[in-house]
Structures are given as structure tokens and as C-alpha cells.
N, C-alpha and C positions, 0 to 999 in steps of 0.2 A: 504494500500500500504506500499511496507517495503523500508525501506533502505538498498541499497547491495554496498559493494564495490570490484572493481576487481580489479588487478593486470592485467599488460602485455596487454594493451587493444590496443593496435599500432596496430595489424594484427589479424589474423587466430582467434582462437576460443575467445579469448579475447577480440577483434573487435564486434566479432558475439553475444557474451554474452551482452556484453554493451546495446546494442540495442533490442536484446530480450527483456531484464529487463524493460526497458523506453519504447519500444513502450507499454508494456504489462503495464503502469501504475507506477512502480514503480522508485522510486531516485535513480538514481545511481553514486559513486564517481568513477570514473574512472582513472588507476593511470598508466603513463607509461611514457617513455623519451621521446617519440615522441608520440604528437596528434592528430589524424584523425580530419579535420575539418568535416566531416559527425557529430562527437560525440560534437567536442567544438557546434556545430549550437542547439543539440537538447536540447527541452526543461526539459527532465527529466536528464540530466546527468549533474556533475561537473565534472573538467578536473584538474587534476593536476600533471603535471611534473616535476616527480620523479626518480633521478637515485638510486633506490632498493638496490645497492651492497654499497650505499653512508649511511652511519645510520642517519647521522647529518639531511639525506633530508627530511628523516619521521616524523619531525619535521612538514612540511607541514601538514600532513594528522594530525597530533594529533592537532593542531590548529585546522585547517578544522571541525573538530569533534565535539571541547570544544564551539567552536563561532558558529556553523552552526548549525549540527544536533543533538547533546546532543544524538541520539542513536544509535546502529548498530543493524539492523537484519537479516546480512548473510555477511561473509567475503570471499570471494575465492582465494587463492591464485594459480593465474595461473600463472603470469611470469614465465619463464624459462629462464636460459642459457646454452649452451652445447658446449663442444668441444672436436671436434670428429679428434683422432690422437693417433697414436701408443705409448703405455705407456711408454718407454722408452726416448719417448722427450717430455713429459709431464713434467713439471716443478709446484713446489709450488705455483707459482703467476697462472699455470692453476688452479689447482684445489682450490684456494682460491676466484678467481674470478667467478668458476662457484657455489663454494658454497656459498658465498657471495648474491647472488641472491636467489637460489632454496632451502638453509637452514637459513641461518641467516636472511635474510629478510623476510621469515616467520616467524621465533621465534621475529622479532622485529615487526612487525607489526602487529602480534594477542596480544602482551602485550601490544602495543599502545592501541587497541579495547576492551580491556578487559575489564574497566572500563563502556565504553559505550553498552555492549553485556549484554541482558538482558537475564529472562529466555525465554527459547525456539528460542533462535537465534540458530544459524548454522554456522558452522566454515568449508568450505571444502577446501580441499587441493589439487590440481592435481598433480598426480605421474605419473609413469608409468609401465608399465611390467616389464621394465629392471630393478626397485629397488627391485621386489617380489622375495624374497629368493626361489629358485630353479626353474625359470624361464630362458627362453633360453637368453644370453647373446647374445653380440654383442663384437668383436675387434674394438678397440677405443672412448670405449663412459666406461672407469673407472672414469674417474672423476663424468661425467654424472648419469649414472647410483647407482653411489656409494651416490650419493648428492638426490635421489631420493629414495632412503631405509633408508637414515636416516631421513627425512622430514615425512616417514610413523611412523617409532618410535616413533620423536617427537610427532605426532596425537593424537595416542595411548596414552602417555603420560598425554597430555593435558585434552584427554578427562576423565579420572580418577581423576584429580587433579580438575576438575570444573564439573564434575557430579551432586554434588551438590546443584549447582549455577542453573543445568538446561542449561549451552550451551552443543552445540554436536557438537564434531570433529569427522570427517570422512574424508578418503581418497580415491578418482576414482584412479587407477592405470590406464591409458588408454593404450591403443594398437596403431597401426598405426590410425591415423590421416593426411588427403591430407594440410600440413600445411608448409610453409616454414621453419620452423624447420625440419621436416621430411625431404624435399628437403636437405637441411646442410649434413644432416646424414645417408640417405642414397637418392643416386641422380638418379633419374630416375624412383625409385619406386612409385608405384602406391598403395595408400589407398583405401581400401571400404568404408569409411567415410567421408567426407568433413568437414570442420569446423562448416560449419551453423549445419550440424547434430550432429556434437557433443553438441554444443553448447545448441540445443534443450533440448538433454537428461542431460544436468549437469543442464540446467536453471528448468528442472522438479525437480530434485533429490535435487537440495540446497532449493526449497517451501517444499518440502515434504521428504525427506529421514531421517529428523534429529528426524520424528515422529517412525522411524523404528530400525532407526543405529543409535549406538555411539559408538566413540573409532572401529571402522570397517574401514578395507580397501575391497571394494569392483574392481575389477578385470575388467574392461569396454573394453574388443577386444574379437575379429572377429580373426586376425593375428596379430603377433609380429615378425618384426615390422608389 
């Protein structure tokens, strides 16, 4: 059984993940601002309440790590934030706040795990279509979108720089998903996906994709959104 940690586990695929992982056996740290009591009751998962855009909070999880589990065997970084508004009343504290989540607290919290990632662990990162260079855009989602192509860079990155070591970075770009996110950003549309089904297909691909892919962004819709 491996140890996984998630990001963004409050709602929708994040939620869904948690529980995959722990009913199926394995530990999971569970990391988000708000905690589902379904997750704090169960016996495979830890709970710990993190504001991600906060650097000083990750301090949590690096204790967590050093006193608890001394390993990591798959990191996902799902949180997200978005905000979705015409770029011309887009302000600095927007898009630092959305990168603040969907960029920097990935780069700080795979270098917390770094230490404890052995070989053959799994680094995955959830993106989206709107970061993949020459995919269809959206009006209102540049900060968004803009904070999700550089998170795939970083990956890329990453995974060249520790090759060596044997971990694998890889990035889902995902498509429309039925998730309250999606609601935020566009309101009324309807997904082919549900969360639990995505949630299925990333909880397969972070056991087994890092045997296939590294440094890959793999491209996960139906439709975009």
C-alpha cells in the first residue's frame, strides 16, 4: 500500500480521489482549507488544513512527513483557483492569488516531498486544456489558464532535473469536468464527466502511468470546456 497525498480534497475530484485511494487500501494525506468530515472519520486518510496560497502553512505537511510517514509514493496536485473576469479588470492581487495556488504551491510543495519521494514514486499534476499551447481559449479565464501552462512547464522541468533519482512528473491537462469549478466558469454547462469519473481515471494513471510517462503532458477531454 502506498502513501498519496492530495491537494484540494474539500469537493469535486479531490473529494473523490481521497476516498478512492483509502477505500482501495492505501494512506492518504489529505490537504485543503476546508475538511469533509466523511474524510477526517476515515481510517486511511490524514486531514490537514492548509491555506496552499499561505507558504509558511506547508510547514504542516513537511512536519507531517518528517514525524509520520518518512515516505511519499505519489503526490497530486489538484487544488485549483480561478477567476473568471474580463482582463481589463483583472488586477495583480488577481492573478497572484490565482497563481499563488495553481503555481507556487506546486513548486513548494513537490520541494517539501522531494526528500521523502523515493525511486518510482509519481509526481502528477492536474492542468487543463486551456494551459495547452494552441488549444481553444476561453474570454476570462487569462489568469487561469495562463497559471495552468506554466504549472505544465514546470512538470516538464522537474521531471529532467530528477530522472535520475527515478521520480516521474507528468501532467492530465483535463477537459470539462461536472465540478463546481466548472459551474464558477462556465454556469449552466453541462460535463460528460462527473468527478467520481474522473477521479477513477487519475486514481489509475498516478499507480501506473509513471511506468509509461515522464516529463509528458497527457491531454484527458471529450470537450473543452
Amino acid at each position: 500500500m502506498k502513501n498519496i497525498i492530495i491537494t484540494g480534497t474539500s469537493r469535486g475530484i479531490g473529494f473523490e480521489l481521497a476516498l478512492k485511494f483509502a477505500n482501495a487500501g492505501h494512506q492518504v494525506l489529505a490537504i485543503s482549507r476546508k475538511t469533509p468530515q466523511e474524510l477526517i472519520v476515515h481510517a486511511n486518510i490524514s486531514c490537514l488544513s492548509v491555506d496552499l496560497a499561505n507558504e509558511s502553512e506547508l510547514e504542516k505537511v513537511a512536519n507531517f512527513l518528517a514525524e509520520t510517514w518518512k515516505q511519499v509514493d505519489a503526490v497530486i496536485h489538484n487544488a485549483g483557483s480561478l477567476i473568471c473576469k474580463p482582463f481589463e479588470t483583472l488586477t495583480q492581487t488577481d492573478f497572484e492569488n490565482v497563481y499563488k495556488v495553481n503555481v507556487f504551491a506546486v513548486a513548494n510543495l513537490t520541494r517539501i516531498c522531494i526528500p521523502f519521494l523515493q525511486k518510482g514514486s509519481h509526481v502528477v499534476t492536474i492542468s487543463s486544456m486551456g494551459g495547452i499551447q494552441g488549444s481553444l481559449k476561453f474570454a476570462g479565464l487569462a489568469a487561469y489558464s495562463s497559471s495552468k501552462g506554466a504549472v505544465i512547464t514546470l512538470s516538464e522541468l522537474l521531471a529532467e532535473e530528477y530522472k535520475e533519482r527515478g521520480i516521474a512528473f507528468n501532467v492530465l491537462a483535463l477537459g470539462s469536468v461536472q465540478t463546481e469549478m466548472l459551474e464558477e466558469a462556465f454556469p449552466g454547462y453541462q460535463a460528460p464527466i462527473s468527478a467520481e469519473g474522473m477521479a477513477t481515471y487519475i486514481f489509475d494513471f498516478t499507480l501506473n502511468g509513471n511506468k509509461y510517462f515522464n516529463g509528458k503532458v497527457l491531454q484527458v477531454s471529450t470537450t473543452n470546456p
